[in-house]
N, C-alpha and C positions, 0 to 999 in steps of 0.2 A: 676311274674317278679323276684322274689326275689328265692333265694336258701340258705342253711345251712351257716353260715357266722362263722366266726373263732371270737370264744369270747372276744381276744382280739382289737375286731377293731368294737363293737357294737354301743361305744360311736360315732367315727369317722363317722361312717354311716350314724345316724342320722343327723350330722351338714351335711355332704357331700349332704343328698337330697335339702337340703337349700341355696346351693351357686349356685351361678351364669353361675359356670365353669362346663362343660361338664366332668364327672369324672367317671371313672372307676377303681377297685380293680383286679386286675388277676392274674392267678397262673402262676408259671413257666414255665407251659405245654400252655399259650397265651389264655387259657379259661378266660372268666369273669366270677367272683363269683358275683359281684356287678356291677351296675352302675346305675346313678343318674338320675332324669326326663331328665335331660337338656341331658345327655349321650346319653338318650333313644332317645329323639326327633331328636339330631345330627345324628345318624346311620339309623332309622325309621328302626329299627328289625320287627322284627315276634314276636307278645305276645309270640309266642306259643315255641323258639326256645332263650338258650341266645345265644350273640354274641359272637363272639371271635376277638383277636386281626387283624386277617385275614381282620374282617369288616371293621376294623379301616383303614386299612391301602389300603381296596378298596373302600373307603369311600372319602380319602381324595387323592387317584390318588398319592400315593406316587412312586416315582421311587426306583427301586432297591436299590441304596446306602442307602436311606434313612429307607426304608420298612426292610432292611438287620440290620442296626443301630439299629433301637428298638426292633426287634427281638435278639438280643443276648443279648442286656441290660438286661431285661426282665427272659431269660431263662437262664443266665450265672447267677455263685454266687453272693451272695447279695452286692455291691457295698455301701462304704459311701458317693461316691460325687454325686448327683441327674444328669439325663438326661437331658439336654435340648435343644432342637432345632426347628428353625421356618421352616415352610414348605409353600407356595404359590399354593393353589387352584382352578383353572378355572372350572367354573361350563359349561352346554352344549350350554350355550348363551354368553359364552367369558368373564361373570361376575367375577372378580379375588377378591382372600381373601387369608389376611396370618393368619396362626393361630400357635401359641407357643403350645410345645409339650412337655410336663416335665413330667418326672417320678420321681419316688421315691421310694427305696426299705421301706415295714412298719416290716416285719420277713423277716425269712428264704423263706419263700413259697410265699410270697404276694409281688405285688408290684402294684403302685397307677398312674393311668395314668390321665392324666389332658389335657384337651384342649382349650384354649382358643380364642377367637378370637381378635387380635391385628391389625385389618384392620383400624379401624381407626386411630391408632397411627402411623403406617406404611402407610397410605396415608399423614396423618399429617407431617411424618419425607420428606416422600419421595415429599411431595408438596413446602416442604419451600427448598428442595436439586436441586428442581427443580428451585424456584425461587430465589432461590443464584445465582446458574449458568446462569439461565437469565438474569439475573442484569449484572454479571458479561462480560459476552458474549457481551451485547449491549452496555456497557460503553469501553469496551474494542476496536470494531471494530469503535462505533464512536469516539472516541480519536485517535486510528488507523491513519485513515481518515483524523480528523484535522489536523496532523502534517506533514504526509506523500507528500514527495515530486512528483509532475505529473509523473517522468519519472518513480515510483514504483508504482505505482495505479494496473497496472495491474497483477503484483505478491500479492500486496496488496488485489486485489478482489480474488483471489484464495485462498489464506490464509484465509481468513474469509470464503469462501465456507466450506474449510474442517474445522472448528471450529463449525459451524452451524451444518455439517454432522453430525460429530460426538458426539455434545452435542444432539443433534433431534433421532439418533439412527438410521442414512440413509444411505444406500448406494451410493448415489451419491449426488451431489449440480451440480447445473447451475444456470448462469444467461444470459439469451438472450435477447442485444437490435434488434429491429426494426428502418429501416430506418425512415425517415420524415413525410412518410403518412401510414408507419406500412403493406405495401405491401410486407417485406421481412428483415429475419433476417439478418442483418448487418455481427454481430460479438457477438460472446460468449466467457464465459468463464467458464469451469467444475472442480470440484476435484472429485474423484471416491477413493476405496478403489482398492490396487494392483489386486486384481482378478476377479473387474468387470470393462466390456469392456465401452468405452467412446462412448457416442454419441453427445459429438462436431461436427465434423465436418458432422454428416446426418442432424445439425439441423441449421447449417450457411450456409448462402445463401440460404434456405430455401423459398419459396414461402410462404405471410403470409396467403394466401385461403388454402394453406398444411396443416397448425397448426394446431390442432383441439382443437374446444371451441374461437378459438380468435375472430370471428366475432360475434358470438352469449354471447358469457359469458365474457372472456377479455379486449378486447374492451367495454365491459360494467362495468368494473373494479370490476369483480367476481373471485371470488377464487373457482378452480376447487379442488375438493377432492375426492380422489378414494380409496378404502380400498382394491379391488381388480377390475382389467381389465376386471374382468366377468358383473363385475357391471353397464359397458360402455354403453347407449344406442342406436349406431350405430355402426354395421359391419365395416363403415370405421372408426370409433377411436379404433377401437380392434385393425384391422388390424395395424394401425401405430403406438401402443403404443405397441403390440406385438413383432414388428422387433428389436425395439430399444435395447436391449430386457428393459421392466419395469413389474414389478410384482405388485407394489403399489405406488401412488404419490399423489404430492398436489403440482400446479400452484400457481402462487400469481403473480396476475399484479404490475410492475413495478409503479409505478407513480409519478414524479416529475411535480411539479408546474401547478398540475390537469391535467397534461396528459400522456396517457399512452406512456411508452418508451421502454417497455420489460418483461420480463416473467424471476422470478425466481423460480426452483422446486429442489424439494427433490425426490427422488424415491430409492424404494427396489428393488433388481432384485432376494431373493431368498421366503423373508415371507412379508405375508402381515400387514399390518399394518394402525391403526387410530390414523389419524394425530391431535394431539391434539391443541386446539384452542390457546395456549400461542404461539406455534412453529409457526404456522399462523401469528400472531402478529409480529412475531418476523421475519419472511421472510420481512411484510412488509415493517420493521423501518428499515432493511438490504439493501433491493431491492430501499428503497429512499436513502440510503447514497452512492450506488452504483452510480447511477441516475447520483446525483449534484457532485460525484467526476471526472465523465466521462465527465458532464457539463464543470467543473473549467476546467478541465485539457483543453478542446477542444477553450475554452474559452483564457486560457495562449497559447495554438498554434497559435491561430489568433491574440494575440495581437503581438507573436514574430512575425510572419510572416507581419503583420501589419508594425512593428517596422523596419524590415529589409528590406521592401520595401520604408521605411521613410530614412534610410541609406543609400539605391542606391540611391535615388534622390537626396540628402545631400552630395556624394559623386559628383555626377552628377553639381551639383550647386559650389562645392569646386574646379574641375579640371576649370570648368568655369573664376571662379576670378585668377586660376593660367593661363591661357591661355590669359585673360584681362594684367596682368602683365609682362609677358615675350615678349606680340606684341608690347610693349613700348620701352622695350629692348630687339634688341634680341642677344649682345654678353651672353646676360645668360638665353637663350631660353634651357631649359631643367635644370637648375641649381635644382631649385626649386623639378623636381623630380629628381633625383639625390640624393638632400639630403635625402627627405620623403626613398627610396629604401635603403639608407647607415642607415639612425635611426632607419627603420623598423628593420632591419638585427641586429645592437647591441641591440633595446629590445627586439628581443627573444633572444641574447646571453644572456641576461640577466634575463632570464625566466618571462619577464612579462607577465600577461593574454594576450588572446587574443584576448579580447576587447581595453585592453591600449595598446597595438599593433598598432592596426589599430589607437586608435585615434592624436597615435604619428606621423603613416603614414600619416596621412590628415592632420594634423598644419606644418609636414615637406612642405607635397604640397602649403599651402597658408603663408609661413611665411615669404615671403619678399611682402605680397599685399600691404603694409603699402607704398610700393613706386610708387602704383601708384598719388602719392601726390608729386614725386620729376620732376621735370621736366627732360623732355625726355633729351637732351644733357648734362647733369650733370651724368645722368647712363651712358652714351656712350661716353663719353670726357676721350681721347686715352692719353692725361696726369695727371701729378699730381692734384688734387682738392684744393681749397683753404679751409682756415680752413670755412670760411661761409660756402663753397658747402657742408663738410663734419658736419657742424650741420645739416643743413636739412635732409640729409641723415641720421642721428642719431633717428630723428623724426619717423621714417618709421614704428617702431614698436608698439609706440603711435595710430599713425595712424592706420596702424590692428587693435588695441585693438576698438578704438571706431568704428568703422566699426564690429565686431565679437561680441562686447558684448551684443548685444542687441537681439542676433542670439543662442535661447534656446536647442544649439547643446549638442546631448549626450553624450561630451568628452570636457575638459576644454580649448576647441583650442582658447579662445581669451589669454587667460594666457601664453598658452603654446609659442603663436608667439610676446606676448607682453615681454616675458623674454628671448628670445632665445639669445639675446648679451649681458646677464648676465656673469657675471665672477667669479668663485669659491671662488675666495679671494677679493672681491668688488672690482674690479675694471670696470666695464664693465657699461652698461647703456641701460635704462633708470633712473632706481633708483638705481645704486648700491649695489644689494642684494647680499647677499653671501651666499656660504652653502645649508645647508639645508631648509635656505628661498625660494632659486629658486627651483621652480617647476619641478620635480625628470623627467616628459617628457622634460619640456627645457632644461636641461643639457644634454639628450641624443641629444636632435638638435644642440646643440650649437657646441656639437666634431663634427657631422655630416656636419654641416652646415663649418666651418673651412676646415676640410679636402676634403671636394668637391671644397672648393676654391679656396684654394693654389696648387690643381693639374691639374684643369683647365685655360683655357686661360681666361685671360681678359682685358680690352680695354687699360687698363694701362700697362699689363706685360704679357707678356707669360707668360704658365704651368711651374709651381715648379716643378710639377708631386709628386705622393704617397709616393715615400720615404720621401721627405722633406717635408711634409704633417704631416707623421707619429713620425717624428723627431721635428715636433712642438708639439704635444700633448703630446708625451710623455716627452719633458724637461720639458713640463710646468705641467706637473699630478701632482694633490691637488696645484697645486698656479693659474691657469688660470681653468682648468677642471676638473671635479669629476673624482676622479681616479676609480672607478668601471665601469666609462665608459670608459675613456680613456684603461683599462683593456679589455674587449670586445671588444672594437674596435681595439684594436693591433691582439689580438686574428684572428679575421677575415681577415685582410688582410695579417697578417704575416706567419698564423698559417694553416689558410684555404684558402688562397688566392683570400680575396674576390677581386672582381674589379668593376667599373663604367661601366655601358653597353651601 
């Protein structure tokens, strides 16, 4: 085994049979003069033949750049700063090891090649890099999640496909629900890398007897794993996993609240690949938060839509009490809408939501009910009223109120109709509030309510008509009216021409 060795490197030799690390001594022409048990057993030479660097380097499957590197280190003049570089070797059964490669010039002529193996510290680095970015990954998409508003859930579930993708090392992500009894894909949602093709839409609408695995393994809430399509045990899951095109994947059933609701997978379309048991895990705490956010959100549809059909009735119920009211009287048979249509009209001049919108339009519809408590010839008496008739009449919005307040409606209309003959500067009643105490919808009724008055007829007087309507609110802006309303409402009728229809 051994040959002529250079006297100065006797000592070295001896410790060198001693260590742990595979080591070699070689000239600058890539022959070994030396190398160690551990060397010997690494390359499994010929007694009969020494090795050269050649062996090394068809030993360890190095590729050119690499194999080119320690060849000129090696044969080039003696260098002071040492070689070193790790290299990654797959043995013929897919087994991988990294191993460190350090040289060292010892003279002019020699130099000292060393190999060691650092797999386990390189799984060790590469298992906790992996288990950071898992941590990270699954605290990330479920925080995501809790905060994310329904109408993003769905860019939201794409985003986290391609975060999954690409921390997994995969060419594509999906997630596919099934409808109610799992007969057929609903709806999906994929990320893919720019130059591989999508199979969204071959796999929506889907028949779920198409799928393949879903009655047998899925539906049994089994995780399918494929390392390659050759591995498939029927013609027909070659066949359809072929089109798609997929090269390599892993299924993982969906499952919320123990039932299955969908399928999400990872797939390669160019190398194959084994899908590791964390990535597994990790589809499935993905594919449940997928689940219960598609859950919440279908959940918040039905309650709007719930809600909104609680509204048309509400509505339904409101024109009711205004049509109770106006068959009492009818010189002010449409009054009542009239107003609601002039207050709806100045709170959007006034940019308000467009739920305090509507609920100004609905207290404008019921904000004289309070009379149905006045007797019928005191609303319709073609003269002046006496001060008694005009208390009762004062009462009318009292009356609303305890009629409305007991009526858990989603918009503050027993308020809104119990202030409406509030006055900016306390003059008005039932309580004399002023300002900013009266309720910011009542002051838009209250211009509303005024200017529908004085321009219409009534039993006492003929129409003013809208100029002198317009000419009351604005003498009296900030002492009778909120001037930001009386402001929109000049606007509309001056500016835009609104009118009474």
């Amino acid at each position: 085994m051994k040959k002529s060795k250079p006297d100065s490197i006797d000592l070295m030799v001896s410790l060198l049979d001693h260590l742990n690390e595979a080591v070699a001594i070689c000239g600058r022409d890539g022959s070994m003069v030396y190398f160690n048990r551990n060397m010997n057993a690494f390359l499994e030479v010929n007694k009969n033949r020494m090795p050269t660097l050649k062996n090394l380097v068809e030993k360890l499957r190095l590729d050119n750049d690499a194999a080119n590197s320690i060849d000129r280190y090696i044969r080039e003049a003696p260098r002071k700063v040492p070689y070193s570089t790790t290299v990654l070797f797959e043995d013929e059964g897919g087994f991988k090891s990294w191993y460190d490669i350090i040289g060292e010039n010892l003279d002019e002529n020699h130099v000292m090649i060393s190999i060691r193996d650092v797999s386990d510290k390189k799984l060790a680095r590469e298992l906790l890099r992996f288990r950071v970015g898992f941590e990270r990954i699954v605290t990330h998409i479920s925080t995501y999640f809790i905060n994310l508003d329904y109408s993003e859930i769905e860019n939201g579930i794409v985003d986290a496909l391609e975060k999954i993708a690409v921390f997994s090392e995969a060419d594509r992500a999906g997630v596919y629900f099934f409808n109610h009894d799992c007969s057929i894909i609903e709806s999906g949602y994929e990320w893919c890398h720019d130059d591989v093709p999508s199979i969204r839409d071959a796999m929506v609408s889907m028949a779920g007897e198409q799928v393949p695995f879903l009655s047998d393994r899925i539906l049994a809430k089994e995780t399918v794993s494929c390392k390659s399509i050759e591995d498939l045990q029927t013609p027909r899951d070659q066949a359809f996993i072929k089109q798609l095109p997929i090269k390599s994947f892993v299924l993982v059933p969906v499952v919320s609240s123990g039932h299955v609701r969908g399928i999400i997978g990872l797939s390669t379309v160019y190398n194959e690949k084994n899908w590791h048991g964390d990535i597994i895990t990790l589809m499935k705490m993905v594919g449940e938060i997928f689940a219960n956010a598609r859950e919440r959100k279908q959940s918040d549809e039905d309650l709007k839509e719930t809600l909104q059909q609680l509204r048309k009735a509400m509505g339904g119920v409101i024109q009711a009490m205004a049509l109770t009211v106006e068959s009492r009287d009818p010189y002010t048979a449409g009054h009542q809408r009239r107003v609601a249509d002039l207050a709806r009209a100045i709170a959007g001049k006034m940019d308000l939501s467009i739920d305090e919108i509507e609920g100004i339009r609905l207290g404008g519809i019921i904000h004289d009910l309070g009379k149905i408590s006045v007797p019928a010839e005191i609303l319709s008496k073609p003269g002046r009223i006496s001060e008694l008739e005009f208390e009762m009449i004062k009462r009318h919005p009292l009356t609303a109120f305890d009629i409305l307040k007991t009526i858990k409606f989603p918009w503050p209309l027993a308020h809104i109709v119990l202030q409406h003959h509030e006055r900016y500067n306390g003059s008005g009643y039932p309580y004399g509030l002023a300002a900013e105490e009266i309720n910011m919808h009542a002051r838009i009724l209250a211009v509303a309510d005024v200017v529908e008055a004085m321009a219409s007829h009534r039993p006492y007087r003929p129409a003013l008509g809208i100029e002198t309507a317009l000419e009351e609110i604005i003498t009296n802006r900030e002492v009778l009216y909120d001037p930001e309303v009386v402001d929109a409402c000049e606007m509309l009728i001056s500016s835009e021409g609104y009118s009474f229809k």
